[in-house]
Structures are given as C-alpha cells and as structure tokens.
N, C-alpha and C positions, 0 to 999 in steps of 0.2 A: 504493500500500500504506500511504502515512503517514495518510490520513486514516483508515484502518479502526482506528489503533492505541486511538482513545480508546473507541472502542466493543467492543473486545479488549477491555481493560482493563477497562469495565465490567461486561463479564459475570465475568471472572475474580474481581471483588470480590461482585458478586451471589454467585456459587457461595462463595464463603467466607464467607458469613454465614450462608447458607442452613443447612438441614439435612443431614447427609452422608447421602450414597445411595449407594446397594450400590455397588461397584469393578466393571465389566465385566470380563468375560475378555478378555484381549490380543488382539488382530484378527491372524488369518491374516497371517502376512507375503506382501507381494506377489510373485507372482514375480518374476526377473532380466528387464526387457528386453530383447528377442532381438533390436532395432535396433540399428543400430551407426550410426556416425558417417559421414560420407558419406568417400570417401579419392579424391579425385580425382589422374586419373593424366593426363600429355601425354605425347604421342608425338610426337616429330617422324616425317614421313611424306616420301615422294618418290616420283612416279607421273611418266609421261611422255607427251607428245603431240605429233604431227607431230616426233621429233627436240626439244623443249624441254622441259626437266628441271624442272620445275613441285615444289613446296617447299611442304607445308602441315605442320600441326599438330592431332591429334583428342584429345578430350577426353573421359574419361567415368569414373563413378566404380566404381569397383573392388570396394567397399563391397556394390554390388547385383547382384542375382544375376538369370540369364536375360536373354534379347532385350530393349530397349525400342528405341522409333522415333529416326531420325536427323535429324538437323538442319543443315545447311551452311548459314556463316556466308562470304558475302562480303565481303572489304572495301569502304573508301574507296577514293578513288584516290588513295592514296597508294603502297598495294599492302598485301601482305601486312605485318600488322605485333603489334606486343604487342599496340594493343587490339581484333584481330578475335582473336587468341588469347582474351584476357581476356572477349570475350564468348562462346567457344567453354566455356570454364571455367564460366562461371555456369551456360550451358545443360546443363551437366554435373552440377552442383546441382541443375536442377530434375530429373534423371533421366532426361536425353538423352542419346546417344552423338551429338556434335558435330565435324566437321571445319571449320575455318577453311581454307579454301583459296587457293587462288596462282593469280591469272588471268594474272599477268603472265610469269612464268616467271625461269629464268636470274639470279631472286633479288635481281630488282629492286625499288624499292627507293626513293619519290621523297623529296627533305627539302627541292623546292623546289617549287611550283607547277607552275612552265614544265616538269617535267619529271613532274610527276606528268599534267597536261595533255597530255604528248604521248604517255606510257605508257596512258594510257586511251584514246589515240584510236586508238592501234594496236589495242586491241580494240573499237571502237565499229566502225571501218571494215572489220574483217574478224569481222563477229560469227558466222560459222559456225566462225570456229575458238576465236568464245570459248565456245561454243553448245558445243562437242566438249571443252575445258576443264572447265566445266561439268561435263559429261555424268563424264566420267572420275574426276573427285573422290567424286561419286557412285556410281560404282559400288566403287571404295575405299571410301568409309565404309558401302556397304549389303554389303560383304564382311567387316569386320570383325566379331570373332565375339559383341561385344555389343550387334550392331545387329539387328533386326529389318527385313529389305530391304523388307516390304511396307508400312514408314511411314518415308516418309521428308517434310521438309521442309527451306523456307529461307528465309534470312534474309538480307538486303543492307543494307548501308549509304550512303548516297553514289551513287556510281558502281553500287558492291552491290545496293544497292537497284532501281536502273533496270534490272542484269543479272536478278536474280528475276524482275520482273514481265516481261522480255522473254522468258526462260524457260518462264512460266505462258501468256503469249501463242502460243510457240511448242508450246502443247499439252501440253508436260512433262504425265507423269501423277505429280505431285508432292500431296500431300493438302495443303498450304498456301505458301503462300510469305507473307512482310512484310517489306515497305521500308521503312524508315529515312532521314527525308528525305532521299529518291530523287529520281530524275528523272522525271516521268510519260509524256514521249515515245514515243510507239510507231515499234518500227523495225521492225514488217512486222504485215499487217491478220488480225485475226480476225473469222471467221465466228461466228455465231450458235453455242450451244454448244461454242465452240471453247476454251473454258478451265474446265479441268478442278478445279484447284485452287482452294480456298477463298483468297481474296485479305485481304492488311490492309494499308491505308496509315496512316503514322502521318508526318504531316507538322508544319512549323515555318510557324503562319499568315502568319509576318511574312519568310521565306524568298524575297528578290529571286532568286534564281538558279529557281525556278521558279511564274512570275507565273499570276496571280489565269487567265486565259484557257485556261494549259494541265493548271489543276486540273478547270478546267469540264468541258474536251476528254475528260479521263481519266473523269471519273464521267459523261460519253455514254458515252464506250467500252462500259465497265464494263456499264453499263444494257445497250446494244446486244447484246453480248456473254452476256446475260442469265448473267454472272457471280455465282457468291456473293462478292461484297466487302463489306468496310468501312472508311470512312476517316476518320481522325481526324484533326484540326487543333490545335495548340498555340499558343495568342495569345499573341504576344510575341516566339517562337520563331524566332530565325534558320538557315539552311543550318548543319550538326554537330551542332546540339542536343546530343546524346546522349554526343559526345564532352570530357572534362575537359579533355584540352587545347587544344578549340576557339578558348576565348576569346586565348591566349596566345599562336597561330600568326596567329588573323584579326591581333591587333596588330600582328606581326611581319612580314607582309606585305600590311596594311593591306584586308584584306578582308572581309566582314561575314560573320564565324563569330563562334559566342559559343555556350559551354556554358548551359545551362538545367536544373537541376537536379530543379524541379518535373516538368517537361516529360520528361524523362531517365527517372526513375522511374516516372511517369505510366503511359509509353510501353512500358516495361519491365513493367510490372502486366498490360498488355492483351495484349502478348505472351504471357505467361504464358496468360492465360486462351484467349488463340484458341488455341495448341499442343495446352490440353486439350481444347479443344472438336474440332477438328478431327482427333486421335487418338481421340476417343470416351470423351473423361476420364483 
C-alpha cells in the first residue's frame, strides 16, 4: 500500500487545481455483511471398541450452517495428542466437520520413542482391530449433526499417514485420504480397481525412515492399482516435517526429525486444494 501513496497524493493535488465538478450524490450504503466470523467449537468425544475406551476430539465451526463433509485426522505415533487436535481445528477453518481420533485407546499417550514404538506396533500387528478403530470414529463423526455422512475423508500423519492409505487399500469407500510423511508399506495386496478413494502423498525427499526403493514400490502400486493419486516430495524435508516441535524432540533423542516450515505450508496449501477437489469444490 506505501508505494501507491505518492501516486494518491498526486491525483489529490491534480483535483485541487483543477476545475470543480459537480458533487455526486452519496453512493447507496452497502449493505451489513451476512458472514460472520468462523466460531470454532471442540468437543471432546469417547466411543468404544472391543471393550477399549478410545478418546478423541471433533472440530467444527459453529458459525456455519447445514451439512458439510468430514475429515478424520490420524495421529503420529505418538498417539492422540494437541497437534492432531490443532490440525482437527484448522480443518474446521477450512469448513470441515473434523475428528482427530484415538487409535491407541485407554488414553495412551507416548513422551518416549521406545514406547511410542511399541504403542504403534500393537496396532501394526493387529490391524483389523485398528481397521475397526478406524471404522468406529467414522461413523461418530458421519453421525454428528454437522456432518454430511456421504463425504467423508482423511488424513494421517506419521504412523496416520500409513493407517489412511492402509484404509484406502482396504477399499474404505472414503472420497480421499493424505498422508503426511507416512509410511508407504503395504500391509495387504490390492487388486486392480480396488481403491476407491482419491489418494495424496505428501512426502519429506530427504526422509531416511522411508528410502528412495519403497517410494518406487508405492507409485507401482498406485499405477497397478490404476489408483487416482498424487504424490508430492519436499527436498530437504526430513520424517515430521509438518510438525513445530519436530526439530526439538529429533535433538532430544537424537533422531532425524526436523520441522520444515516451507514444506509444512506447502503441504498444507495442496491439502486444501485436493479436499476441494475431491468434494467437488
């Protein structure tokens, strides 16, 4: 706006020299804007499976009126925590009704490695019951009353991340899923048209926890699979990316995480636009 000022200023002098011209009538006042501010609301939530007392958070703004489509945000493995909330909240901003949900149960909870490692592998090793987890949280957020149950999608991070696209592999009739460097392993085979959901990878190029061989692996799949996906790579970009306090835990227990703020955003931008695209704007 500061460079517009000197050329402001010059017409304002121009018109004061000039010859005076008739006064207009006053312009219609505009009407009141009927927007309002967005008001986002959490809820903390509690659903149950097999007997474990599973602990999430939905998010959505309050502000706007009628159905819009849902969004389930997976954690890290760390488990449930503030920032799968705080990305439950944004998607609530963009005009999602969002659950951040609880894979692990019983309100666990990891603040070390070794135990956030061993909380994930109880659901790597029994993934039909995290497949039913899953399942459960979703039909909570496509029951809530500002959800629209025929859009729904998700989002993973981490651990998150690899749980979606194992989800989209297992058929879910979800309209999109995207993983947030995820793990690209597959834990059981699809057939040919067997993934329904529009895919997005948004990976960390320079990410050692998941090497250059099993990116390749994942876009055959994908191909195979005659999948709609896209995947994106961040040069630079180590495993967390996305998360602020990557950089200050990788130090803390000497592992190569590190936030990427470019990357973070970037990632965050294409999010946005596949959700629109894939709900039909």
């Amino acid at each position: 706006m500061r460079r517009l000022l000197p050329l402001a200023l010059g017409v304002v002098l121009a018109l004061a020299c000039a010859a005076p011209e008739p006064v207009p009538p006053p312009e219609e006042p505009s009407p009141p804007s009927t927007s309002s501010e967005p008001e986002i609301r959490g809820e903390e939530v509690a659903y149950e499976v097999g007997g474990v007392l599973l602990n999430g958070y939905l998010a959505y703004d309050a502000a706007q009126t009628g159905e819009r489509p849902g969004v389930l945000v997976v954690h890290e493995w760390w488990g449930h925590n503030d920032y799968a909330r705080q990305r439950a909240r944004m998607l609530a901003e963009m005009g999602y009704t969002a659950l951040a949900l609880d894979m692990y149960g019983d309100g666990k909870y990891a603040e070390h490695p070794e135990d956030a490692m061993r909380f994930m592998m109880e659901v790597v090793n029994q993934l039909d019951v995290g497949a039913k987890r899953f399942r459960a949280a979703r039909r909570l957020l496509e029951e809530h009353p500002t959800t629209d149950p025929t859009r729904t999608a998700a989002i993973g991070y981490c651990f998150g991340g690899a749980m979606v696209l194992h989800m989209a592999r297992l058929g879910d009739d979800l309209a999109a899923v995207a993983s947030f460097h995820g793990d690209f392993t597959p834990h059981t085979s699809v057939e040919p048209g067997g993934i329904g959901a529009r895919i997005l990878a948004l990976h960390g190029a320079a990410d050692p926890y998941v090497p250059a061989d099993q990116v390749e692996a994942f876009k055959q799949e994908m191909d195979a699979a005659g999948a709609d996906w896209r995947f994106i790579a961040y040069e630079g970009a180590v495993h967390s990316f996305t998360n602020p306090d990557a950089t200050a835990i990788g130090e803390q227990y000497d592992m190569p995480l590190a936030y990427q703020r470019e990357a973070d955003e970037q990632s965050w931008a294409e999010l946005e636009t596949f959700l629109a695209e894939s709900f039909g704007g």
